[in-house]
C-alpha positions in Angstrom: 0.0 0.0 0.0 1.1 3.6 -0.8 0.3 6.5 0.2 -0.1 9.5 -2.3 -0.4 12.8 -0.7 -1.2 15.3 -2.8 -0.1 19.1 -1.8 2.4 20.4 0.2 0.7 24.2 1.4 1.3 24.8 5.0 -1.8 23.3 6.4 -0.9 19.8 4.8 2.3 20.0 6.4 2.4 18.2 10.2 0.0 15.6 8.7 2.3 14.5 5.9 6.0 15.1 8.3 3.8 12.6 10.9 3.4 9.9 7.8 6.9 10.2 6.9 8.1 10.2 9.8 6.2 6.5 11.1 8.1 5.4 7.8 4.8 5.3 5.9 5.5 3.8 1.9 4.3 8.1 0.7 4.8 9.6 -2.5 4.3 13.0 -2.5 2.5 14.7 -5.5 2.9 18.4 -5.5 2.6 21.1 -8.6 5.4 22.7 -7.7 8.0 19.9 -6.8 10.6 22.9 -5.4 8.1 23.5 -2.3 7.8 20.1 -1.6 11.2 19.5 -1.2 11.4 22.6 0.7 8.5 21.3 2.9 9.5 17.7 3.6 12.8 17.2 1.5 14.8 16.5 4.7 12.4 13.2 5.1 12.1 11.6 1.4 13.2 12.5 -2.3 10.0 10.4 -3.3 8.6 13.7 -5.2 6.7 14.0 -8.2 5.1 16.6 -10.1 1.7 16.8 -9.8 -0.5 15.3 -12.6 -4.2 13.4 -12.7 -3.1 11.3 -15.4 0.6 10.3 -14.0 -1.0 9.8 -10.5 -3.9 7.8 -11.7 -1.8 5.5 -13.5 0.6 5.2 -10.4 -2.2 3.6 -8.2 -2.9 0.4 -7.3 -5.3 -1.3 -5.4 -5.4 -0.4 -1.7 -3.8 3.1 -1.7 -4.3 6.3 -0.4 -5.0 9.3 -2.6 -4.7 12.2 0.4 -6.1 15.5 -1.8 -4.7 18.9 -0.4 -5.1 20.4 -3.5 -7.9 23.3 -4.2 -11.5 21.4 -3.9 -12.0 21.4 -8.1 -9.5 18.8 -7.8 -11.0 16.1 -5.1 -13.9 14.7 -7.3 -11.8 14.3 -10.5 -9.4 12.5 -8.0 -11.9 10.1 -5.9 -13.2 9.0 -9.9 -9.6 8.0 -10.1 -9.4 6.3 -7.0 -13.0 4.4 -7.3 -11.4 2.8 -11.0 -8.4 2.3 -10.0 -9.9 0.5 -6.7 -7.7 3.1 -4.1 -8.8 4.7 -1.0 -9.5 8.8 -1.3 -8.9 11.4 2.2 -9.6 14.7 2.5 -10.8 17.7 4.5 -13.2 19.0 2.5 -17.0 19.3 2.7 -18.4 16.7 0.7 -20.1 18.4 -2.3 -22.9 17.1 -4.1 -20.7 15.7 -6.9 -18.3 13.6 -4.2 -21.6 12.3 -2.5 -22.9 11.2 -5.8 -20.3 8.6 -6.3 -21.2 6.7 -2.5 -22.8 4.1 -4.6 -19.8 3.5 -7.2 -17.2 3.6 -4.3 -19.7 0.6 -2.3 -19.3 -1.1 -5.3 -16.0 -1.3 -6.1 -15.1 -1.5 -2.2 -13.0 2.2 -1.7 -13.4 4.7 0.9 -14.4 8.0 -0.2 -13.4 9.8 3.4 -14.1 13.8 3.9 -14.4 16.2 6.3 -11.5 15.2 8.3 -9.6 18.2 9.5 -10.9 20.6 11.7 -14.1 22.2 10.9 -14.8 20.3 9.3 -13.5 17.3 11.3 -13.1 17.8 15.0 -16.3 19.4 15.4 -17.7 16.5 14.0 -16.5 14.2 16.3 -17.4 16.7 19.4 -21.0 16.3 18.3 -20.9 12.7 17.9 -19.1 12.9 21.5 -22.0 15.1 23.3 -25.3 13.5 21.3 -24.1 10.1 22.6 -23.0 10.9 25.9 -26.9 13.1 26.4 -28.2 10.0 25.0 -26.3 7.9 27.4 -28.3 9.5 30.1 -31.2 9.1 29.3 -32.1 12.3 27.9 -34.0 11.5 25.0 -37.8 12.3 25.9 -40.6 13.3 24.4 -40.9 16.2 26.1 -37.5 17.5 25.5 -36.0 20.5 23.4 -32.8 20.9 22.1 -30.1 23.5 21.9 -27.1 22.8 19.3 -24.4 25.0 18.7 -20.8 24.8 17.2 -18.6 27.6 16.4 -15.1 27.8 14.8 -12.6 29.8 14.0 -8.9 30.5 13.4 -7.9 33.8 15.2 -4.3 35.5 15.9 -3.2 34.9 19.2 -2.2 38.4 19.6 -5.0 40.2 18.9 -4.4 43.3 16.1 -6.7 45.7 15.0 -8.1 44.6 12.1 -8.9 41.9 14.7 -7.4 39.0 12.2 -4.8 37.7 10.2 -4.8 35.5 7.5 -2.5 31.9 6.7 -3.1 31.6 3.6 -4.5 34.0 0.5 -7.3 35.5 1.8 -9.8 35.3 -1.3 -11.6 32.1 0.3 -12.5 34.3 3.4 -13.6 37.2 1.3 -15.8 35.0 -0.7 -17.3 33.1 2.3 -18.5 36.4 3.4 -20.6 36.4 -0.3 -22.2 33.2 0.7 -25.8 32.7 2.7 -26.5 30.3 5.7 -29.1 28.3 7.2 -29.6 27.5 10.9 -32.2 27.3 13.8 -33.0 29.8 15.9 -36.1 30.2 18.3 -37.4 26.7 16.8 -37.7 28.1 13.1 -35.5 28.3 10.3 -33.1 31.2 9.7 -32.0 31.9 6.7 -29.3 34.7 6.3 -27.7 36.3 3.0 -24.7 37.5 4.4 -22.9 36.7 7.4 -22.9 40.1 8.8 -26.7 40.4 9.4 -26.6 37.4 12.3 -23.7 38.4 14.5 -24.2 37.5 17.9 -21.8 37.5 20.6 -20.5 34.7 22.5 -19.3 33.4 25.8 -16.8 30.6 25.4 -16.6 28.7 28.9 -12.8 29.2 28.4 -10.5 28.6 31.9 -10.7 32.5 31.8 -13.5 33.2 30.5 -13.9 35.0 26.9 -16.4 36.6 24.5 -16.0 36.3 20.7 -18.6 37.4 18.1 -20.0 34.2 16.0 -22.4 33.8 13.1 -23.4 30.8 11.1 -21.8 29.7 8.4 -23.1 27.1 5.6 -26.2 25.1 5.4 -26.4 23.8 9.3 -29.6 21.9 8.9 -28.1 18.8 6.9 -26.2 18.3 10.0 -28.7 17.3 12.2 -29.6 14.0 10.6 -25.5 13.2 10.6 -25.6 13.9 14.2 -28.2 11.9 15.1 -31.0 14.0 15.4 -34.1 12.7 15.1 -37.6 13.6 13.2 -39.7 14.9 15.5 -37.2 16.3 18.3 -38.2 20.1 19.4 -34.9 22.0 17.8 -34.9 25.3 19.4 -31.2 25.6 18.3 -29.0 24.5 15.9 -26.2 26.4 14.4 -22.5 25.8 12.7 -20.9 28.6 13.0 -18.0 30.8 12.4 -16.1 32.4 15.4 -14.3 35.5 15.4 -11.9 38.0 17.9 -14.8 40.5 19.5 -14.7 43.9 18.0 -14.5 41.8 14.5 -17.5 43.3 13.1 -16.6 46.8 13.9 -13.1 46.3 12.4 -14.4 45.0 9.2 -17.5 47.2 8.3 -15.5 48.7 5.6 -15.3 45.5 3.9 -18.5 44.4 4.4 -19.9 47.6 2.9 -17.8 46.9 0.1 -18.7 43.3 -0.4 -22.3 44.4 -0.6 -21.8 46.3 -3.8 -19.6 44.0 -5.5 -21.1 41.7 -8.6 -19.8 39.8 -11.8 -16.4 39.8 -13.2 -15.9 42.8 -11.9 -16.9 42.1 -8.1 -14.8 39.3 -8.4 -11.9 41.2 -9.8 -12.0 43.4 -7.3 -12.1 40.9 -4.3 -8.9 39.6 -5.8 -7.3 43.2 -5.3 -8.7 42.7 -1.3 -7.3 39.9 -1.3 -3.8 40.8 -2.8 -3.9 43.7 -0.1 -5.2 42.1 2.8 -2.3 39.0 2.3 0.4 41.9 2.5 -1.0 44.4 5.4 -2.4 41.1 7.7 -0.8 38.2 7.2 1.0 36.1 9.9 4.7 36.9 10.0 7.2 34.5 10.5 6.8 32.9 13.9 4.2 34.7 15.2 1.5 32.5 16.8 -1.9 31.8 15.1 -4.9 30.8 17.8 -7.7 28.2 17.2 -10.7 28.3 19.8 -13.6 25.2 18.6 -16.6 25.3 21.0 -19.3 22.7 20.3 -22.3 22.3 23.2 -25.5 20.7 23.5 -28.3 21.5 25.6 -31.2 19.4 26.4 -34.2 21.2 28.5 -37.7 19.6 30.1 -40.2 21.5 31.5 -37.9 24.9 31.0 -35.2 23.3 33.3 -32.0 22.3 31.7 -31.2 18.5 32.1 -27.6 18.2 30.0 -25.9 21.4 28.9 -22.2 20.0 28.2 -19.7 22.4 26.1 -16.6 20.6 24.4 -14.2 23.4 24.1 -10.6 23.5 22.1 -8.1 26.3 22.7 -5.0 25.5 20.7 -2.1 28.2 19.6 1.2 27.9 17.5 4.2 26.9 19.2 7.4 25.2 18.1 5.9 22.3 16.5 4.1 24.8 13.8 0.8 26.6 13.6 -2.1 25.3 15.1 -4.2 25.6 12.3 -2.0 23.2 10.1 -1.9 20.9 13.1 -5.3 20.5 13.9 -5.8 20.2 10.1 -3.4 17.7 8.5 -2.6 15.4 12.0 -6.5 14.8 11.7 -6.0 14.1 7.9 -3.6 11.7 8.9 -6.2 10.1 11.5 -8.5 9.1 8.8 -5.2 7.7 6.4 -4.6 5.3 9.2 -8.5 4.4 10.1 -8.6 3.6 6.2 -5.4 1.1 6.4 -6.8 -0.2 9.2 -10.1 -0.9 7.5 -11.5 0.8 10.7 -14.1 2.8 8.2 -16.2 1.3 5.3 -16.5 1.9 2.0 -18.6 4.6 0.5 -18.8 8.0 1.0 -18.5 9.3 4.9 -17.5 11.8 6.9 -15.8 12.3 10.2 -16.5 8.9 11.7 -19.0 8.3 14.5 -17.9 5.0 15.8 -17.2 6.2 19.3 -14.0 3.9 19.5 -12.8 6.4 16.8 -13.8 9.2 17.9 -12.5 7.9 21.6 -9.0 7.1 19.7 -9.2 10.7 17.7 -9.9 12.8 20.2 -7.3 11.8 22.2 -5.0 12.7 19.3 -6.6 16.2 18.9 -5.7 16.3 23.2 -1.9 16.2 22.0 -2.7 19.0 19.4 -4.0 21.4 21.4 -3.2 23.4 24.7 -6.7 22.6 26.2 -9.4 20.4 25.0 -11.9 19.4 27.5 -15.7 19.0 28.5 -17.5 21.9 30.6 -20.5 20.2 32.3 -22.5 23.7 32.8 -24.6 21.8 35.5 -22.5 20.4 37.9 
């Protein structure tokens, strides 16, 4: 079995120096072969230039196809994988098109594994975590209502004025900001064009504790089934979010005022001049630590009275193994390449696992990741 990772930007990074360094069989597949051996040179010359064709005739079955690349890529590549009978990872959502080749993959007996880094990733497997452990308890009763939330987000640890900083080429941020959501709030659904227009604060049950501002982000209602919600439960709450420094909103009206106006080819011209000027006034410099906070809770109420109300909270910064946000990312990445070898996940199209021995095993690996990860029971 080989492993073919595919991309070599920073948040790849950890995940692929933790395969080569276990002495994984990993060919690395990047389109510009220089930064890879930059990147992980000092571990293996086992470098090729990235190229569907050259890679797809490479496999065999039983690999690994690990995609890092851009998401245009990861469909063309799990294709690949499902005729050449090889296993697919990556972090991405799973798009309409991936989840339309479950059936194909079943078939010819390949994993088609997504949504394995952080959000999302380790949110998923905080949720599967909390809905098992309420159920556990007995929780589940007719009577009951239900408060979801999860929020995200990548924020420098020393906080700036524009209240953010940026890894990587800002353009995907910019764009998110173009894009609506859907969530639950007050028992109804809430849709919102823009992600300005639901900004709500919130109160992380940090050690010390901290406010951020949040807002959803995405579809959230296809999550519910995945969780293990059920027809019929009384939802007062459910929301996947995005989490940002407080004072965000404030910093960034400017660009929200902007985005508003923009449209066509020349809107999206334009955002590519933000973006070009954003990477050079806000980016991370060398060294300087980036900040990850992941809050996912679950509330379950009878009668008005809260019965379970648990919060599982990350707080994880750079240090000398890296950033946190290409740890968190890739290391989980990496997860999911050994769950697959294993043949600890079946075949078809999935997502983050549920098993709870796997999410039990994983979590424990995020533990190592961050600074803190732990469970706030808001009711003892």
């Amino acid at each position: 079995m080989i492993i073919h990772w595919c991309g070599t930007g920073l948040s790849a990074i950890p995940g692929l120096r933790r395969l080569l360094e276990f002495n994984n069989e990993v060919c690395v597949w990047n389109r510009t072969v220089a930064k890879a051996h930059e990147a992980v040179g000092d571990l293996t010359d086992w470098i090729e230039p990235f190229d569907l064709p050259t890679l797809t005739e490479a496999l065999t079955p039983g690999d690994i196809v690990v995609s890092m690349l851009p998401g245009d890529f990861h469909v063309q590549l799990a294709q690949a994988c499902i005729e050449e009978r090889a296993h697919f990872v990556s972090s991405s959502y799973v798009s309409p098109e991936m989840a339309a080749l479950d059936g194909a993959a079943k078939a010819a007996g390949v994993c088609l594994v997504n949504e394995v880094g952080l959000d999302p990733g380790i949110d998923h497997l905080m949720a599967h975590w909390l809905v098992a452990d309420m159920r556990a308890g007995g929780h589940v009763t007719p009577d009951a209502e239900y408060e979801f939330i999860s929020y995200c987000g990548g924020v420098p640890k020393i906080p700036n004025a524009f209240r953010y900083k940026f890894s990587w080429s800002p353009l995907g941020v910019l764009k998110a900001l173009r894009s609506p959501s859907r969530s639950i709030r007050d028992y109804t659904t809430l849709d919102v064009a823009r992600p300005w227009d639901a900004i709500r604060h919130y109160d992380a049950p940090l050690p010390t504790p901290e406010t951020f501002e949040v807002y959803p982000n995405r579809d959230s209602l296809p999550f519910m089934k995945e969780y293990g919600f059920e027809d019929g439960w009384r939802v007062k709450e459910f929301v996947r979010g995005t989490l940002r420094l407080n004072g965000w909103q404030d910093a960034w009206a400017p660009v929200f005022s902007e985005i508003e106006t923009l449209s066509g080819p020349g809107g999206d011209a334009r955002l590519k001049e933000m973006s070009d000027q954003f990477w050079a006034e806000h980016a991370y410099e060398t060294d300087e630590p980036d900040r990850v906070v992941l809050c996912v809770g679950l509330k379950v109420s009878k009668g008005g009275v809260a019965a379970y109300h648990k919060t599982y909270v990350m707080d994880a910064w750079g240090d000398a193994r890296g950033s946190a946000m290409a740890r968190l990312v890739s290391q989980t990445v990496g997860l999911a390449v050994d769950a697959v070898a294993a043949r600890a996940i079946a075949p078809g199209v999935t997502a983050a696992p549920s098993d709870p021995r796997l999410v039990k095993t994983w979590l424990e690996a995020v533990d190592v990741q961050a600074q803190r990860l732990m469970v706030v029971d808001h009711l003892a």
